[in-house]
Backbone as numpy.savetxt, mean C-alpha at the origin, in Angstrom:
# Nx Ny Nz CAx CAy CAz Cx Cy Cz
9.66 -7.10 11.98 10.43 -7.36 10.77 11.60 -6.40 10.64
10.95 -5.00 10.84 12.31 -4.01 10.91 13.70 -4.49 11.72
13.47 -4.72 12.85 14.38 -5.21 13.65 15.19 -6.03 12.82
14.69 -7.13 12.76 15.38 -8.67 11.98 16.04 -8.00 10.50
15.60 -6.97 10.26 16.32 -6.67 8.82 17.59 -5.74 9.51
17.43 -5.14 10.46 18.70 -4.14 10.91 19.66 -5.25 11.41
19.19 -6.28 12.50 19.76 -7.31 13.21 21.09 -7.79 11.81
20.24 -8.44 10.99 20.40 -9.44 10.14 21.66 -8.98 8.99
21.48 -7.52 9.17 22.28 -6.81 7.83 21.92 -6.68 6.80
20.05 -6.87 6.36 19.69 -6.83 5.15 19.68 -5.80 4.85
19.45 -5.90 3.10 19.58 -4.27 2.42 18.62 -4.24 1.56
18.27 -2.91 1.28 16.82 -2.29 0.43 18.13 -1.95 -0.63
17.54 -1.64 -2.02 18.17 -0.66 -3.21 17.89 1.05 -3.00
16.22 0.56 -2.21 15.90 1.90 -2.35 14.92 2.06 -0.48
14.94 2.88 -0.22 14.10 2.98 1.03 12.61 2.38 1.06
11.76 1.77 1.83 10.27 1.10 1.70 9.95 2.53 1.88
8.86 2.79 0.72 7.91 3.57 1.19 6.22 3.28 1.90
5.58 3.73 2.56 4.70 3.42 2.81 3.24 4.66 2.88
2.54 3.67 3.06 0.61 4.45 2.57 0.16 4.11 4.53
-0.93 5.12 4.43 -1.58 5.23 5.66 -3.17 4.73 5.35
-3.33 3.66 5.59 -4.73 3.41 5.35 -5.27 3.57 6.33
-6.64 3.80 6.51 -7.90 3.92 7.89 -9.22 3.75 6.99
-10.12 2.96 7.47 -11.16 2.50 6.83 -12.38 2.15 8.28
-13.55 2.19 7.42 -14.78 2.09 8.53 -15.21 0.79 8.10
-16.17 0.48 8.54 -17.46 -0.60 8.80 -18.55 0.03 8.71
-19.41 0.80 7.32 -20.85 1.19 8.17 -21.62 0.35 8.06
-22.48 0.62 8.68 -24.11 -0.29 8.43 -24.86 0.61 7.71
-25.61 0.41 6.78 -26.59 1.88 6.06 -27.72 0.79 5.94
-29.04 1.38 5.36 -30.05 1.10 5.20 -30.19 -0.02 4.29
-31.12 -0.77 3.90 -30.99 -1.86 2.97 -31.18 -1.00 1.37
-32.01 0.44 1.69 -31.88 1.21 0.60 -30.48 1.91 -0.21
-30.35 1.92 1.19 -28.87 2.87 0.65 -27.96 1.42 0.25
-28.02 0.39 0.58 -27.29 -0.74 -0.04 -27.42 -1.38 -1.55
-28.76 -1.09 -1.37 -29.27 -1.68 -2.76 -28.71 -0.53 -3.87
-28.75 0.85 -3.62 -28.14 1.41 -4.48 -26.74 1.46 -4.50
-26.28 1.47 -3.93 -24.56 1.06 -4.02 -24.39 -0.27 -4.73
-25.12 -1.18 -4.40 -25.09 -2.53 -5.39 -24.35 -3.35 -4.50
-24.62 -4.52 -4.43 -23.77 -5.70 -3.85 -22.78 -5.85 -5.04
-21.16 -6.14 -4.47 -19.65 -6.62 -5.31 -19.50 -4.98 -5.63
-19.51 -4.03 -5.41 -19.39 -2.70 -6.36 -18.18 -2.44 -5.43
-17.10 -1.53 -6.49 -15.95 -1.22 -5.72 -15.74 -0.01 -6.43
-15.25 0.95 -5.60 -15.11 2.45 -6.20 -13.63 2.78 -5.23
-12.79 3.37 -6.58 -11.44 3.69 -5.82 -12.03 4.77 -6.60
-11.25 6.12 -5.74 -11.88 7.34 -6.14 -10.04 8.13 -6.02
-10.06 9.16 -6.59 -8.43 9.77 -6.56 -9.28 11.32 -6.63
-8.14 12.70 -6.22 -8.57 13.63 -5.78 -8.97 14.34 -4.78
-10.21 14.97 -4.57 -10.38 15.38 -3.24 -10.51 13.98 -2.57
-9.92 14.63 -0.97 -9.53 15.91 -0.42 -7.91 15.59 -0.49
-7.53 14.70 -1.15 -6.01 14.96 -0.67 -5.18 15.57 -2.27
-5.89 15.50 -2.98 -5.27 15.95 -4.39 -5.87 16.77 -5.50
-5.58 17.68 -5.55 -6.36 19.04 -6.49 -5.36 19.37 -7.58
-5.26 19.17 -8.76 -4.16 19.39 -9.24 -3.78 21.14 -9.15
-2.59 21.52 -9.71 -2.04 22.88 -9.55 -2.08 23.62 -8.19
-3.42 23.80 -7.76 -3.65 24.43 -6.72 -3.34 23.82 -5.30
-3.14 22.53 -5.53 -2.85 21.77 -4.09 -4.49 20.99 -3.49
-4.10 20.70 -2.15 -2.66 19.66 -1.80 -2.97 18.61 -3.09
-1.61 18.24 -2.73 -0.45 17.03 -3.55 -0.40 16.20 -2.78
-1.00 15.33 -2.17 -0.71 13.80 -1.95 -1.33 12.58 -2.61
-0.05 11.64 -2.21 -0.69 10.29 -3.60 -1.55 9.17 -2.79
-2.50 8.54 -3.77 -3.51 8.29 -2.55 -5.23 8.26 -2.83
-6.15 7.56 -2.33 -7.17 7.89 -2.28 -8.44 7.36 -1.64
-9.53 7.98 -2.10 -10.99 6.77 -1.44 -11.18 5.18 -1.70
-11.97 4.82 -0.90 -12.24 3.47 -1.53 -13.41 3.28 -1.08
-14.36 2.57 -1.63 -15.64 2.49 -0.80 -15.98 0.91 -1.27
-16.38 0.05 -0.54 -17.01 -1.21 -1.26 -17.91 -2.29 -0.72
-18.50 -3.05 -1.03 -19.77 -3.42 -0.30 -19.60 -4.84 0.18
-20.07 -4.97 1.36 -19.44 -5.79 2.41 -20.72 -6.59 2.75
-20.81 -7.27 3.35 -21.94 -8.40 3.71 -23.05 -7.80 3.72
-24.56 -8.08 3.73 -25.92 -7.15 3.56 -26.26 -5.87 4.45
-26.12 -4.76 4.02 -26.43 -3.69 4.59 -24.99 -2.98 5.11
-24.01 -3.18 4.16 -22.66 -3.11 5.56 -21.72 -2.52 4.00
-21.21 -1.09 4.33 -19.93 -0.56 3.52 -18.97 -0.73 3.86
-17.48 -0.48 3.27 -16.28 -0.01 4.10 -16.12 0.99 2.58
-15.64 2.14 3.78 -15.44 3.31 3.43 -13.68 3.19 3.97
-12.93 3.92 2.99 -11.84 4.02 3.60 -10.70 5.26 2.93
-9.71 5.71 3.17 -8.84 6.50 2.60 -7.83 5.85 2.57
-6.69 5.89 1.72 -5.08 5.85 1.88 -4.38 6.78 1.41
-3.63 7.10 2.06 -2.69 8.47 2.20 -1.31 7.83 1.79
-0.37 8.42 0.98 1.01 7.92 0.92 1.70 8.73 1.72
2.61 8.08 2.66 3.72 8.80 3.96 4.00 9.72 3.88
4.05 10.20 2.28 5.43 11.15 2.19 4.76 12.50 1.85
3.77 12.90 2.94 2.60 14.27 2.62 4.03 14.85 3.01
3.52 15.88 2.60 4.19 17.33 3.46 3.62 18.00 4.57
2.65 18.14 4.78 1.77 18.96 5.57 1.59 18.64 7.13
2.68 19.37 7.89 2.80 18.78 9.24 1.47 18.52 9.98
0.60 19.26 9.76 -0.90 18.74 10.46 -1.82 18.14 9.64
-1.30 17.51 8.82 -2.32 16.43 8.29 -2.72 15.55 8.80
-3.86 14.80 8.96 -4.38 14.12 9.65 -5.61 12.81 8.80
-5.18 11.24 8.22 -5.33 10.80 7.23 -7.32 10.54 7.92
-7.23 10.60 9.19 -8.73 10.49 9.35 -9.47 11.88 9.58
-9.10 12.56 9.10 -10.00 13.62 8.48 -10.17 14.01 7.18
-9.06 13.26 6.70 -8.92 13.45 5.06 -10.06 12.51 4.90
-10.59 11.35 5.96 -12.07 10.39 5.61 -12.94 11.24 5.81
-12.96 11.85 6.88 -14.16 12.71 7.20 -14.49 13.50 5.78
-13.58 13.74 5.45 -13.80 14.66 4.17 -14.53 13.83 2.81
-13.41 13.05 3.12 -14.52 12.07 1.41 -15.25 11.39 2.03
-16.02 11.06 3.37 -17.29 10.54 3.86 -18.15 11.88 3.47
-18.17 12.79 3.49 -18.93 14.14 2.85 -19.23 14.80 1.68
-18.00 14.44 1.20 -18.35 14.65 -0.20 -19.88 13.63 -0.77
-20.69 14.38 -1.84 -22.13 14.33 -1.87 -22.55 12.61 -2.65
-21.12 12.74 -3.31 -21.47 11.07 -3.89 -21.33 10.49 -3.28
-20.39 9.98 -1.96 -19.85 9.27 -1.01 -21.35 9.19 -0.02
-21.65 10.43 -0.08 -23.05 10.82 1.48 -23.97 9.96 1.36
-24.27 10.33 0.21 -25.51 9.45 -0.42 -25.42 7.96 -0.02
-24.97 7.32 0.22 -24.94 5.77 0.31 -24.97 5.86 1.65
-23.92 6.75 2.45 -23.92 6.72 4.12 -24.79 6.97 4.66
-24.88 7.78 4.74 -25.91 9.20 5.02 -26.51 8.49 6.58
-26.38 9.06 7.55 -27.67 8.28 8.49 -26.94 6.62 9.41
-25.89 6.17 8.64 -25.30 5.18 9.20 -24.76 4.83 10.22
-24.42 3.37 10.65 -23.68 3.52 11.48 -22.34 2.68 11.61
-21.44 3.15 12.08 -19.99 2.77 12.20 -19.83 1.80 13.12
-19.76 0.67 13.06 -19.68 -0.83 13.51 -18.04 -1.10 13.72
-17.44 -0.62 13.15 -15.85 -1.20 12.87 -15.33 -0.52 12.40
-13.80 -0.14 13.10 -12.88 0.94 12.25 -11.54 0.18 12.19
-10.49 0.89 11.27 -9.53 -0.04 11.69 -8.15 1.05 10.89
-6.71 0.68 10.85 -5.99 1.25 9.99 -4.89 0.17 9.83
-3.78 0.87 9.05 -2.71 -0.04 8.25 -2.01 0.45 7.96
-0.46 -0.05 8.03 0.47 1.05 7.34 0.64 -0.21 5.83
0.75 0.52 4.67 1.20 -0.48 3.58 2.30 -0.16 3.10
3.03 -1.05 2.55 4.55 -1.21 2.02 4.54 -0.68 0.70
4.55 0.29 0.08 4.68 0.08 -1.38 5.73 0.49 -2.45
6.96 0.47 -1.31 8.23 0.70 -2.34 8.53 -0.05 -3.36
7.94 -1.60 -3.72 8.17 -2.04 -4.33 9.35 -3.34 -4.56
9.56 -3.63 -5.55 10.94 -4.34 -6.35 11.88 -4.09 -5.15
12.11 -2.49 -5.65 13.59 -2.23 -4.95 13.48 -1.80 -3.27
12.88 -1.89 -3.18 12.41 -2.37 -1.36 12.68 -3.71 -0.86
12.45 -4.20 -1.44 12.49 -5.70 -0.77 13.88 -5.89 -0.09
14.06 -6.29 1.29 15.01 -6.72 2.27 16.05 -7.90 1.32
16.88 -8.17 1.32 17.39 -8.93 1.11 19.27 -9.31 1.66
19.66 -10.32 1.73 20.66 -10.65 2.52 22.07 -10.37 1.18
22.61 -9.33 1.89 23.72 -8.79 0.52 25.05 -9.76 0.31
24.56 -11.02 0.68 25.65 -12.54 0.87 24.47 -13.33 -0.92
24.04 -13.64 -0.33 23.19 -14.61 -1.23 21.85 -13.76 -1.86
21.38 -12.65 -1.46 20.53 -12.12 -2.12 19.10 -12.53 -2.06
19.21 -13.61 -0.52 17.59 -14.39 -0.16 17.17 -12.80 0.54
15.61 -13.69 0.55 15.18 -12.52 0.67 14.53 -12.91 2.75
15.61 -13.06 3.42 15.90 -13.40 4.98 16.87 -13.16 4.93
17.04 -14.65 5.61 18.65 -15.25 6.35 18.45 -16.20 6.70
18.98 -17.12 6.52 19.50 -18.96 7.24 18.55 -19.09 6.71
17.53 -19.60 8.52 16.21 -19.91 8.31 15.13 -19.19 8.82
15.38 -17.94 8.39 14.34 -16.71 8.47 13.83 -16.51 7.10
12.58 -16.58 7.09 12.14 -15.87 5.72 10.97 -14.98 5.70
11.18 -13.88 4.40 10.37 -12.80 4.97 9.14 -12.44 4.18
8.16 -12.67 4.23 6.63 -13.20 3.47 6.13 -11.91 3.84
4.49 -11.50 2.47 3.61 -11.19 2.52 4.32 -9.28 2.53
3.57 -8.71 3.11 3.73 -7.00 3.63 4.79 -6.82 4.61
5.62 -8.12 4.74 6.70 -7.94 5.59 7.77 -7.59 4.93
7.37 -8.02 3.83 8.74 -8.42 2.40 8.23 -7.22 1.95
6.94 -6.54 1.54 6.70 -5.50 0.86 6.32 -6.14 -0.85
5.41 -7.03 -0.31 5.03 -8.01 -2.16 3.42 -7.03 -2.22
3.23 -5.82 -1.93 1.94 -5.59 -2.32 2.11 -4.87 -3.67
1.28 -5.15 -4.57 1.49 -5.12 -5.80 0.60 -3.55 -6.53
1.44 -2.35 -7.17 0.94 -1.00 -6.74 0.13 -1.51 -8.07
0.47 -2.05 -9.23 -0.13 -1.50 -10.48 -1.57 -2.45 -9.95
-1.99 -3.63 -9.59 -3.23 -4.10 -9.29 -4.11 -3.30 -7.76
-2.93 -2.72 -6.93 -3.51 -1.84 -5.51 -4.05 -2.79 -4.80
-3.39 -4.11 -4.51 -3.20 -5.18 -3.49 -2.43 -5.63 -3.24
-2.26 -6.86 -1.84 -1.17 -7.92 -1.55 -1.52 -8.82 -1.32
-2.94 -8.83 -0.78 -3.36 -10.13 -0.04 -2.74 -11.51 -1.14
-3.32 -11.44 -2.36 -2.77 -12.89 -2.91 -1.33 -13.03 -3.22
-0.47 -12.26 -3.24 0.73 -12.39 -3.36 1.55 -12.65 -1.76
0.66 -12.14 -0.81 0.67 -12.76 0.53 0.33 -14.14 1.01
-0.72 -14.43 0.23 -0.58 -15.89 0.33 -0.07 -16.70 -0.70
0.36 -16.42 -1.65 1.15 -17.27 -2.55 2.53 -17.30 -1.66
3.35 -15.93 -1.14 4.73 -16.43 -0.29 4.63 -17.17 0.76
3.28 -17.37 1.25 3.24 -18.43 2.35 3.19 -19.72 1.63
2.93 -20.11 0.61 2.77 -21.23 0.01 4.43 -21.53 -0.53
5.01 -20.41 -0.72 6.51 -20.83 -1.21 7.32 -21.06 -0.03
6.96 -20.34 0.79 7.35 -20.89 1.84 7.45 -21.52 2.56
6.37 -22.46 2.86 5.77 -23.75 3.30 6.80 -25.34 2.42
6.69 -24.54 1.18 7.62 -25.80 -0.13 8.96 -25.49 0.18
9.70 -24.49 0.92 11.14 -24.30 0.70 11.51 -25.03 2.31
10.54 -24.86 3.50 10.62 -25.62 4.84 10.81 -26.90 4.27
9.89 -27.53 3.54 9.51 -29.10 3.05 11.00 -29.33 2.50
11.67 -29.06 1.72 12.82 -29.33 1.26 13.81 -28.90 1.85
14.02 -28.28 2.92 15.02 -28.47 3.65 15.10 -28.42 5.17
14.24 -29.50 5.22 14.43 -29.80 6.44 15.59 -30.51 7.44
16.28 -31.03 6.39 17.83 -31.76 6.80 18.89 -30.57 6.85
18.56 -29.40 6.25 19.40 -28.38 6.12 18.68 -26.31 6.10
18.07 -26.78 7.98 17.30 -25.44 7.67 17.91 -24.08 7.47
18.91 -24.37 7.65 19.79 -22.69 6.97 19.77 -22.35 5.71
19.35 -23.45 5.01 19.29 -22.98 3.37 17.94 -22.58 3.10
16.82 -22.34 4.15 15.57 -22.21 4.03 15.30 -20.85 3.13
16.24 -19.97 3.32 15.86 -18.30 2.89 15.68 -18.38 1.44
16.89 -18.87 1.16 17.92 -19.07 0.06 16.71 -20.25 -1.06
16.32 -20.84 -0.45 15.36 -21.79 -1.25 14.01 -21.03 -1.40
13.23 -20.43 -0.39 12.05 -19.59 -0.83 12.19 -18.55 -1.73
13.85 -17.94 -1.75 13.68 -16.64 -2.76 13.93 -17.41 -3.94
14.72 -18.55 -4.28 14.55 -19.30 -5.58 12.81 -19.60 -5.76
12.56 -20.02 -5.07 10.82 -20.23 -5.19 9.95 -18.87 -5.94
10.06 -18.13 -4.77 9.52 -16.57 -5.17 9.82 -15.94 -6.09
10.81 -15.99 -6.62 11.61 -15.51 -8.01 11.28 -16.01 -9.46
10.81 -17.84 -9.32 10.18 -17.81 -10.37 8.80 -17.87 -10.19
7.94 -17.49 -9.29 6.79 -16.97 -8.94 5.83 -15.50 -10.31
4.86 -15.93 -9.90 3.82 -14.54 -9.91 4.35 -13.64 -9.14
4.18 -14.10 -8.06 5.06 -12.79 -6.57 6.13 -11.81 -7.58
6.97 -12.28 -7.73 8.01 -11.28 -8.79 7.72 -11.05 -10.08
7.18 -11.62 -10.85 6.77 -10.98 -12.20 6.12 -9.73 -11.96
5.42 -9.71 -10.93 4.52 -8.38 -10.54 5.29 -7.44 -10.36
6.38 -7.89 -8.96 7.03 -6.74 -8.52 7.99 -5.90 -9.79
8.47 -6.98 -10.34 9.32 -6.45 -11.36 8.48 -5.55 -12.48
7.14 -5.71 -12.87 6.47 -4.97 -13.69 6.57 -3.71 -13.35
6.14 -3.49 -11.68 5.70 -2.09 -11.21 6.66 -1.79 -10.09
7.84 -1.75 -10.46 9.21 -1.70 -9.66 9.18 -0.51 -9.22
9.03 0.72 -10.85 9.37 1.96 -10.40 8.38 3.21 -9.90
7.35 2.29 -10.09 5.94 3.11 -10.07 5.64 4.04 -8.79
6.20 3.41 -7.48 6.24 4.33 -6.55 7.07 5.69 -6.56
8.34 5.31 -6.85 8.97 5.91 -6.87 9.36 6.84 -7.97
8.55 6.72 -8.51 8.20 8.11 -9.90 7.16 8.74 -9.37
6.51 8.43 -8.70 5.43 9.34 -8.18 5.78 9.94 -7.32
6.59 9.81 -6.37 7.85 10.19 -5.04 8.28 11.05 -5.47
9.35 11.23 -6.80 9.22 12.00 -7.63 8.88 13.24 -8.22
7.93 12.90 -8.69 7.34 13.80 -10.16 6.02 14.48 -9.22
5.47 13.60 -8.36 4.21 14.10 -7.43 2.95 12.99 -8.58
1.60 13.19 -7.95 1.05 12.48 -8.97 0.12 13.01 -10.23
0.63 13.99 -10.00 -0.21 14.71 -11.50 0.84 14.24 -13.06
2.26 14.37 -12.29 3.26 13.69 -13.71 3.45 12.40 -13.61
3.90 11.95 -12.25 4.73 10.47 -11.64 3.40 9.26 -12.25
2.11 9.80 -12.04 1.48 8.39 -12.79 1.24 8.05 -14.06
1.23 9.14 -14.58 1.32 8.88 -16.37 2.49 8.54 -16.86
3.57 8.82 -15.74 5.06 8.70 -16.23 5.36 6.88 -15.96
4.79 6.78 -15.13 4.78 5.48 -14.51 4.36 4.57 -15.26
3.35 5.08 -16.60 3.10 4.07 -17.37 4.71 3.69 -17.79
5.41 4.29 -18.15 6.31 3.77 -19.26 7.19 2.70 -18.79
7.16 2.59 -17.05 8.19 1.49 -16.69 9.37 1.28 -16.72
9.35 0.06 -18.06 10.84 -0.08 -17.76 11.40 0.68 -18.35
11.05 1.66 -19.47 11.82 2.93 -20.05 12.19 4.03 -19.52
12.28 3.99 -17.72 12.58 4.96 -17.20 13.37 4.77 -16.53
14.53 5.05 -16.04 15.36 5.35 -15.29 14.96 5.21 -13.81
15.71 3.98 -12.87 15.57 3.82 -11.46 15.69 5.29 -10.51
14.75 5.70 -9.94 15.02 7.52 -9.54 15.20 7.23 -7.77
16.42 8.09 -7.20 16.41 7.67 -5.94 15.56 8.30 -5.58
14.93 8.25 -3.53 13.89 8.56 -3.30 14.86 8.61 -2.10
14.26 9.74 -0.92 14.37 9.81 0.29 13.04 8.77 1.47
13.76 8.71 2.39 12.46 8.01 3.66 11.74 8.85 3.43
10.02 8.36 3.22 8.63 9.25 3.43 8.92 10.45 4.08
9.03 10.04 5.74 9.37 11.06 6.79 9.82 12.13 6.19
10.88 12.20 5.74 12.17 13.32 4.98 11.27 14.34 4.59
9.45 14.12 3.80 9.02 15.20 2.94 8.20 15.60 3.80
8.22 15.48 5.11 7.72 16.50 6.10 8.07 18.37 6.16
7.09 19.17 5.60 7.46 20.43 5.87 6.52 21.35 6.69
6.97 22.52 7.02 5.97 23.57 7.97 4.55 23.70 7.16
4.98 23.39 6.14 3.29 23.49 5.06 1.80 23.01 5.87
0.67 23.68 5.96 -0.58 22.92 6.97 -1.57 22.64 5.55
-2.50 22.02 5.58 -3.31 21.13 5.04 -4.47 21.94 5.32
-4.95 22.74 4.15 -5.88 23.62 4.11 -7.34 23.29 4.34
-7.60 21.84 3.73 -9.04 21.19 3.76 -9.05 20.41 4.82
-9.48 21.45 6.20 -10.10 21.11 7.73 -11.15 20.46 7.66
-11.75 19.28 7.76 -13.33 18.84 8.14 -13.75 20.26 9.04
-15.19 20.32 9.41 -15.79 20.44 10.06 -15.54 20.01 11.57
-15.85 20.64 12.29 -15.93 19.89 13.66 -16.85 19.90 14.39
């Protein structure tokens, strides 16, 4: 997608930022399942990547949730823009796989499946778009799902807003098929009066107040929305410093 947006001449307002996800597969006991509960979902914020005052400062966190019988996913997400040149987002798991509330459910398990992800979550003003017509491609390129950057921060998903742009997209092919260069140009009319954008537009600035402010201010600030002022942001990369990441797992 990067390519096709440099190729193409599209433009961001503001740089995509992005999150580092890595997540497991365990298997645990039918005990340790039953107490976690089947449907239970726990997003957890804090250790190990966020301590207020004292450090580290990254935005971000656990997730743990219960997966077919006997089966967790455990996972972390890290936002890009750590500082800490030796950070390392799968030890920041190791770390909240240890912590004593997290243990308890694991404890003894086993790791079936691992996996990672980079996620989009600059938002609104991320989104690619063609600085001619303002589609969100070109001709008959169009740019759907985590490609476009439709994952939605204030709910902390994309999948359905990923498949709703495949569905607008599918209706904007259907109508111009006598004229596929207008294809872009017809899905972002689609997407625009969509769910897909009511969202984005809700939580436009939310990343990027936390980019910001860090997240001890940037998320309470973030409530206020549209009463805040669009704040520029540098590429993730940029907040790379000599700083090291004090909370080592074990080895």
């Amino acid at each position: 997608t990067e390519n096709f947006v440099e190729k193409a001449n599209l433009q961001r307002q503001s740089p995509q930022l992005y999150s580092v996800g890595v997540k497991e597969l365990i298997k645990v006991s039918p005990e340790q399942y039953n107490k976690f509960t089947s449907g239970r979902v726990v997003h957890a914020m804090g250790y190990p990547i966020w301590t207020p005052i004292i450090g580290p400062a990254m935005f971000g966190g656990g997730i743990v949730y219960a997966g077919d019988q006997n089966h967790l996913s455990v996972g972390m997400i890290v936002g890009a823009d750590w500082k800490y040149c030796d950070f390392n987002v799968q030890d920041a798991l190791t770390n909240f796989k240890g912590h004593s509330f997290i243990n308890q459910f694991i404890d003894g398990g086993t790791v079936v499946e691992a996996g990672a992800k980079m996620i989009p979550e600059g938002g609104y003003y991320a989104i690619p778009r063609d600085p001619k017509t303002a589609s969100i491609g070109k001709a008959n390129v169009m740019i759907l799902g985590d490609s476009a950057g439709f994952a939605s921060m204030l709910k902390i998903k994309g999948l359905h807003n990923a498949i709703d742009s495949g569905m607008q997209a599918a209706k904007a092919i259907a109508e111009t098929l006598d004229e596929p260069e207008k294809a872009a140009v017809k899905y972002t009319e689609m997407v625009e009066r969509s769910n897909i954008m009511e969202e984005m537009k809700l939580a436009r600035k939310y990343r990027q107040t936390v980019a910001n402010f860090g997240s001890l201010q940037g998320m309470p600030l973030s409530i206020l929305g549209g009463l805040l002022p669009k704040f520029e942001v540098e590429k993730d990369f940029e907040a790379m410093t000599i700083a090291r990441y004090r909370l080592k797992p074990d080895r």
